[in-house]
C-alpha distance (Angstrom), angle and dihedral (degrees) to the residues before:
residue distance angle dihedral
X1 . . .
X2 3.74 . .
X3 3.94 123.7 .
X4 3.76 114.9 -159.4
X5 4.05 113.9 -173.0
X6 3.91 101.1 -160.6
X7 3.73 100.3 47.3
X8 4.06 90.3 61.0
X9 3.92 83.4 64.9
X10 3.96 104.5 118.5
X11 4.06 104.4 -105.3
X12 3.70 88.1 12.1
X13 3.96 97.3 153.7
X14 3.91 130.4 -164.7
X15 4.06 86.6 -113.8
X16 3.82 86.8 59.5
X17 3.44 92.0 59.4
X18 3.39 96.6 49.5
X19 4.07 94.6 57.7
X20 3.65 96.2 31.5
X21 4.30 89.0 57.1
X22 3.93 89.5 35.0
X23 4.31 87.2 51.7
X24 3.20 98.9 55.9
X25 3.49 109.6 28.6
X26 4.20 83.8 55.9
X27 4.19 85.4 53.5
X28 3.72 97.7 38.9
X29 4.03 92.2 51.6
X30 3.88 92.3 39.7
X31 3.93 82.5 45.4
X32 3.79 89.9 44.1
X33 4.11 87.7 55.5
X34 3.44 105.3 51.4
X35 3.89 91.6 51.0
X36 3.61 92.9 60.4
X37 3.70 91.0 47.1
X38 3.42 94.0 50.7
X39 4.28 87.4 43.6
X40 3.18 96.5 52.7
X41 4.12 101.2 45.0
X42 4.24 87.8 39.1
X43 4.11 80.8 54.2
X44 3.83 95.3 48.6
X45 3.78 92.1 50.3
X46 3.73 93.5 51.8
X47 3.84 106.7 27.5
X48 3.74 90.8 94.3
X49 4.07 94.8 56.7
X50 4.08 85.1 44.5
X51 3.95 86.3 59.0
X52 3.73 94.8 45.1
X53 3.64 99.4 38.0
X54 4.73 90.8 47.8
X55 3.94 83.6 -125.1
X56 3.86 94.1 179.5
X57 4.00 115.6 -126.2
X58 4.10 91.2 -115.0
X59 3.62 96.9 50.6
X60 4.22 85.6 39.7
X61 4.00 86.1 50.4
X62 4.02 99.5 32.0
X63 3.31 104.2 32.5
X64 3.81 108.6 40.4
X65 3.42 114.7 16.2
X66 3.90 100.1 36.6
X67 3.37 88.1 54.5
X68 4.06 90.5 35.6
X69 3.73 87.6 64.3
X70 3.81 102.0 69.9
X71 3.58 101.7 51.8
X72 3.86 90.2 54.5
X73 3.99 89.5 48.9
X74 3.73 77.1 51.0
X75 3.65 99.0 52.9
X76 3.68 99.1 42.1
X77 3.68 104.5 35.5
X78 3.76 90.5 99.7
X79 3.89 93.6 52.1
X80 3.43 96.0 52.8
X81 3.74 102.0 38.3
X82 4.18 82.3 57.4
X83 3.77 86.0 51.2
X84 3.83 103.3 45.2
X85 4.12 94.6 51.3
X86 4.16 89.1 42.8
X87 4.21 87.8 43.8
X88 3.90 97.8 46.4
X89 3.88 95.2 26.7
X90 3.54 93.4 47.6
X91 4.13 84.7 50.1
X92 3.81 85.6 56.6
X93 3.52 102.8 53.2
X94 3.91 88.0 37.4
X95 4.02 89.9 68.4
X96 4.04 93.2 33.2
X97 3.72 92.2 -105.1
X98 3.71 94.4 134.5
X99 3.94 94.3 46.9
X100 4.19 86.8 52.0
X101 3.74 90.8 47.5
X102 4.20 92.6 48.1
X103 3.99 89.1 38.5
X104 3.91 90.4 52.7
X105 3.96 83.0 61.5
X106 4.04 103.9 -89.5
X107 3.41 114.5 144.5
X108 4.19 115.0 -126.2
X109 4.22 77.1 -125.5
X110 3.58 88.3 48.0
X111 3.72 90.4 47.6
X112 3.83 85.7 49.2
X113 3.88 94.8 68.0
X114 4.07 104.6 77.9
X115 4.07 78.0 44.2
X116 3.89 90.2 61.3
X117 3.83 95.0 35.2
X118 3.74 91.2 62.2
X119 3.73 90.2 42.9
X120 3.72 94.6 55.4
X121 4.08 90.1 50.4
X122 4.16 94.1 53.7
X123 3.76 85.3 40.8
X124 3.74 98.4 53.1
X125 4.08 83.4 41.1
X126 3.70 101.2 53.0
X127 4.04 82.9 42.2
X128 3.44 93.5 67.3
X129 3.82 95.9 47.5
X130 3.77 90.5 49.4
X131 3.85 103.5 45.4
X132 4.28 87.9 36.1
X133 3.32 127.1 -4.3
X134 4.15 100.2 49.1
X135 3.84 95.9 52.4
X136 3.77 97.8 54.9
X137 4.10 95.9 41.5
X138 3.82 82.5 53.8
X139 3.63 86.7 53.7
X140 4.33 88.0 54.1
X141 4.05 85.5 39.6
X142 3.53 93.9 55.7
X143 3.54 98.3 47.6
X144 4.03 97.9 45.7
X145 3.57 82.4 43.7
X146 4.02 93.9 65.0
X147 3.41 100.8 43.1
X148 4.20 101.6 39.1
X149 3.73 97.2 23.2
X150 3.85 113.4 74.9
X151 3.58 92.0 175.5
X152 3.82 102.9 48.7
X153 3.41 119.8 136.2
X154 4.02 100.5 -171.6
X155 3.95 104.8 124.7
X156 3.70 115.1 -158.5
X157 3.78 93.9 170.2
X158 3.99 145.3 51.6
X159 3.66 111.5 -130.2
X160 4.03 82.9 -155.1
X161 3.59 111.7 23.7
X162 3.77 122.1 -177.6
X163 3.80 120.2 -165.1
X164 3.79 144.4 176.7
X165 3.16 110.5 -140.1
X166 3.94 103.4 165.1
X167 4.03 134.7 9.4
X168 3.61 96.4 -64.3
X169 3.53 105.9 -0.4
X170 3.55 135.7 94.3
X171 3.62 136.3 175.2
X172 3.86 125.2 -140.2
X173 3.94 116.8 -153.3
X174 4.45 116.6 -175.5
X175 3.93 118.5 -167.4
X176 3.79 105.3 6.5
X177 3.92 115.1 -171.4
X178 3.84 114.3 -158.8
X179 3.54 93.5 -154.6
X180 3.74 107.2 57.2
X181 4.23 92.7 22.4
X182 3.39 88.6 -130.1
X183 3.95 130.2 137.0
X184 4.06 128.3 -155.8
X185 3.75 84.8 -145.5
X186 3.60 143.0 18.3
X187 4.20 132.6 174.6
X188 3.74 129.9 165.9
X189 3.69 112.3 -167.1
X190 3.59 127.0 -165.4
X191 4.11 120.0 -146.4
X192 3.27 136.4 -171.0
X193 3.58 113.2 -150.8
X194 3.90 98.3 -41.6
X195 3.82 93.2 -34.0
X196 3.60 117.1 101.0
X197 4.16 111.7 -131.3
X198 3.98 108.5 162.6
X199 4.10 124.9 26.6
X200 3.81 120.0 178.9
X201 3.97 116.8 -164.1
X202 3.81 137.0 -166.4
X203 3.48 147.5 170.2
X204 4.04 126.0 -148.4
X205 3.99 88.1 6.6
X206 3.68 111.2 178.6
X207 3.55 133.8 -155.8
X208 3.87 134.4 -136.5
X209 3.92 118.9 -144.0
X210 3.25 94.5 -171.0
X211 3.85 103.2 48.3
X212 3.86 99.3 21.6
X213 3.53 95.3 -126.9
X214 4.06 134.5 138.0
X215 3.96 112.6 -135.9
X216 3.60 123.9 -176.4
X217 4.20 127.8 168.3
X218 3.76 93.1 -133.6
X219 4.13 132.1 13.8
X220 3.61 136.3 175.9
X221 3.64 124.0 -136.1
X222 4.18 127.9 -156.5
X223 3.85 122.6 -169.0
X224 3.58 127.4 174.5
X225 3.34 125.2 -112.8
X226 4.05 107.2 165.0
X227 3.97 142.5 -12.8
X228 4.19 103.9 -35.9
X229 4.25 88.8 -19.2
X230 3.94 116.0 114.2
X231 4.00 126.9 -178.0
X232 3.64 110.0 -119.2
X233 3.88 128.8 -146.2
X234 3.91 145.0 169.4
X235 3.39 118.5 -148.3
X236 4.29 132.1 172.4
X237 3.55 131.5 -129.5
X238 3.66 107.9 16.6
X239 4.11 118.8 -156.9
X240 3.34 113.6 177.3
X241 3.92 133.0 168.6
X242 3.82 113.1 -159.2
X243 3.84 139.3 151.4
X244 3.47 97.5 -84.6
X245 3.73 126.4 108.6
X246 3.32 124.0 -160.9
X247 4.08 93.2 -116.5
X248 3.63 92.8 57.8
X249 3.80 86.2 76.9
X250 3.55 89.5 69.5
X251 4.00 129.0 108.4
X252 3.83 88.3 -100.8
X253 4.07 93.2 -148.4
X254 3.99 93.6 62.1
X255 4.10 93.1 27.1
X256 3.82 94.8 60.2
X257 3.75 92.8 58.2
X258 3.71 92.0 65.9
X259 3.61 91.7 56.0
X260 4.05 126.5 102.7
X261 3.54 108.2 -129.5
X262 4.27 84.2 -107.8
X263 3.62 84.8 60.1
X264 3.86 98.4 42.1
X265 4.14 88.9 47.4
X266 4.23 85.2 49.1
X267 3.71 87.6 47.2
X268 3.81 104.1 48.7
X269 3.79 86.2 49.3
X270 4.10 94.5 53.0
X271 3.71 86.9 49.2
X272 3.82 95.8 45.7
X273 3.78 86.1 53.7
X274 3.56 92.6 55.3
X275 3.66 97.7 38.8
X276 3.69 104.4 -120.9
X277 3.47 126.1 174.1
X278 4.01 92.7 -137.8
X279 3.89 79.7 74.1
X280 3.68 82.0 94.1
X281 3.72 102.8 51.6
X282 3.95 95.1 43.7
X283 4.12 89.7 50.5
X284 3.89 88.4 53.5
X285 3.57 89.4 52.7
X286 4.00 100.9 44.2
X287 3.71 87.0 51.1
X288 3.81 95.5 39.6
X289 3.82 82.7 63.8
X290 4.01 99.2 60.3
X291 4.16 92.0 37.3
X292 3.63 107.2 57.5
X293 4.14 93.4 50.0
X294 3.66 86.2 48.8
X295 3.41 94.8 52.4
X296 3.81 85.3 73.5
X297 3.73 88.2 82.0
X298 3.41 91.3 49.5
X299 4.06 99.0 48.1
X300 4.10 85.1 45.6
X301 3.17 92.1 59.5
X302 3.87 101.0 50.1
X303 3.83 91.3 39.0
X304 3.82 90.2 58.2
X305 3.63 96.0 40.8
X306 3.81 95.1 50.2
X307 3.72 95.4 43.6
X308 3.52 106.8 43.8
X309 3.76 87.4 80.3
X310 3.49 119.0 91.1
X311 3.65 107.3 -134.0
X312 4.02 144.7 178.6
X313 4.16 105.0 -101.8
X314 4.27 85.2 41.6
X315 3.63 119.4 -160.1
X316 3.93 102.5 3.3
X317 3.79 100.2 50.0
X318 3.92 85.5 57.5
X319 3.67 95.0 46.4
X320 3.72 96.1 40.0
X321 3.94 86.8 48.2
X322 3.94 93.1 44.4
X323 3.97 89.1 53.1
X324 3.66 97.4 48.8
X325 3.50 88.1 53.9
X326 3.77 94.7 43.9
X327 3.95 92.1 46.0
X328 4.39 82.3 51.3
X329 3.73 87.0 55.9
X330 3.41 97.8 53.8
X331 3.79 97.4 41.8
X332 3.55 93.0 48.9
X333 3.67 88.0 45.1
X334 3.80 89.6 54.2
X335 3.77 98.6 50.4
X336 3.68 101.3 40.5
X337 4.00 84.5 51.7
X338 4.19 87.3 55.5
X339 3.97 88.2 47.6
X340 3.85 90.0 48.2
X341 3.80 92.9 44.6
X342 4.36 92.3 53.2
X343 3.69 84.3 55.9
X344 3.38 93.0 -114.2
X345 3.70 90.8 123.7
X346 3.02 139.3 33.3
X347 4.01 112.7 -93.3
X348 3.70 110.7 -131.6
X349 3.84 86.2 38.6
X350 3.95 96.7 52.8
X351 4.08 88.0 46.5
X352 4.14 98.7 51.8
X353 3.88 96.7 29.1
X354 4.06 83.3 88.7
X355 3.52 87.6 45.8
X356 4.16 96.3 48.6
X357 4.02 84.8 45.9
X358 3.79 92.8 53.3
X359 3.67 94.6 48.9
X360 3.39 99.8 43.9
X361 3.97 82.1 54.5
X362 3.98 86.5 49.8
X363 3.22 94.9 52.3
X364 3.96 94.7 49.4
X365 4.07 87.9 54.4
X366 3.69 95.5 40.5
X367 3.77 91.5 53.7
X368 3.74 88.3 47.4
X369 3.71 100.3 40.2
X370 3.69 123.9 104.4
X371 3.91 114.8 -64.1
């Protein structure tokens, strides 16, 4: 006997069916494609530094692209989703299908509901790789990367990283190296207002995961003591627990995408406390991760409404129209996120304005789309 899940839907029709299974097996092939495109040029570029560096097959297969593949589903989910309900929509209204199905007494918001049904499965999909899945395969791509890639440009880590870690003071870290948590030099320096008051310096300062705490054999402390003089002092054995984790030292734009969402929420709130201005760049990418997979919806929406009409040119004036519009999402997308990230806007709002343009611009051709 044969159990099917979606059918048992109330007002689950045959017609449903048809467009939900046509939907996404259109995006999943197109999506399917791409990938091994994109596989098989990435692997020609970097085939020669796999030889020389004796990157063995597993770690080649495991390691990088197994975890390569996500990100990329990621990335072009919204491309392809735009192009498989323009493709097989576009098919539909080619051969009259869609003016049969209205004329047998379907609404065009009736028709819409297979649409939306697929959209809500990709969505919750490409969720799950943003929030989860994405952050720790950039972890495993990132460290294949460094030791088989000689040409990878993926930065983890500041050389010089400057950071505020309390109302006026800020600690300055030089040559960090992840493996032995170790520093060539660390300084915290202590201002009041713009005048500098109290400096701390080390050499080969190490850090403690475990304890959260800064140890160095030998420091140097400055004090003030008058206009431009300081009191100077060696001391041995420094210990020191301060608000600085060991992460924080990273180049936030790359170290961010290796976070679980958990760890990105946790994050955001330690820098808030401390008043950092990466605050801005880690809120653009927390909300960047809930906007584009909702944006689905959106792009359903327009690709049904603007292909459900049959019209002179056929097929390629709805495709070329639907990736025009795609590629203006994305653009948009891009350079609103850049705005948002300077702090020149404010994040969440520089992340979903694309998305409140494009549905205002769905609703507009939905409303004026075939009924």
């Amino acid at each position: 006997m044969r159990f099917r899940l979606i059918p048992s839907i109330p007002g689950y029709r045959t017609i449903d069916r048809y467009i939900l299974g046509k939907f996404l097996r259109t995006y999943v092939f197109g999506l399917l494609m791409i990938i091994i495109i994109v596989l098989v040029f990435d692997y020609v570029e970097k085939v020669d530094d796999f030889t020389e560096l004796k990157a063995p097959w597993s770690a080649v297969v495991n390691d990088y692209y197994l975890n390569f593949i996500p990100y990329f589903i990621n990335q072009f989910s919204s491309l392809f989703t735009f192009i498989a309900v323009i493709f097989f929509t576009s098919k539909l209204a080619m051969q009259t299908e869609i003016v049969a199905i209205l004329s047998g007494g379907v609404s065009f918001r009736r028709l819409m509901w297979p649409y939306m049904l697929g959209a809500f499965i990709i969505t919750a999909a490409n969720m799950c790789l943003s929030l989860w899945v994405i952050p720790q395969a950039q972890r495993e791509i990132i460290q294949f990367e460094s030791q088989y890639v000689k040409s990878s440009q993926r930065v983890l880590y500041d050389e010089n990283a400057y950071r505020q870690i309390a109302d006026g003071t800020f600690a300055y870290v030089r040559g960090y190296t992840p493996r032995g948590e170790s520093v060539s030099f660390f300084a915290l320096e202590q201002y009041d207002g713009s005048e500098l008051v109290a400096k701390l310096e080390a050499s080969g300062a190490k850090f403690d995961e475990e304890q959260g705490r800064w140890t160095a054999q030998k420091y140097v402390t400055y004090k003030r003591t008058g206009d431009n003089e300081y009191d100077f002092q060696l001391h041995r054995n420094l210990d020191t627990l301060i608000n600085l984790d060991a992460r924080e030292l990273g180049e936030t734009k790359s170290l961010v995408k290796t976070m679980s969402i958990s760890e990105l929420n946790e994050y955001i709130h330690q820098q808030r406390a401390k008043s950092s201005d990466d605050v801005y760049v880690i809120e653009v990418e927390r909300h960047a991760r809930y906007s584009y997979p909702i944006s689905t919806f959106i792009l359903t929406l327009i690709g049904v409404s603007l292909s459900s009409r049959k019209v002179r040119g056929g097929m390629g004036m709805h495709i070329g129209l639907g990736i025009a519009l795609c590629f203006s999402y994305i653009m948009l997308g891009r350079v609103f996120e850049q705005i948002a990230a300077s702090g020149s806007m404010i994040p969440w709002l520089g992340v979903w304005l694309p998305n409140i343009i494009f549905a205002i611009i769905a609703i507009i051709v939905y409303v004026k789309a075939p009924k």
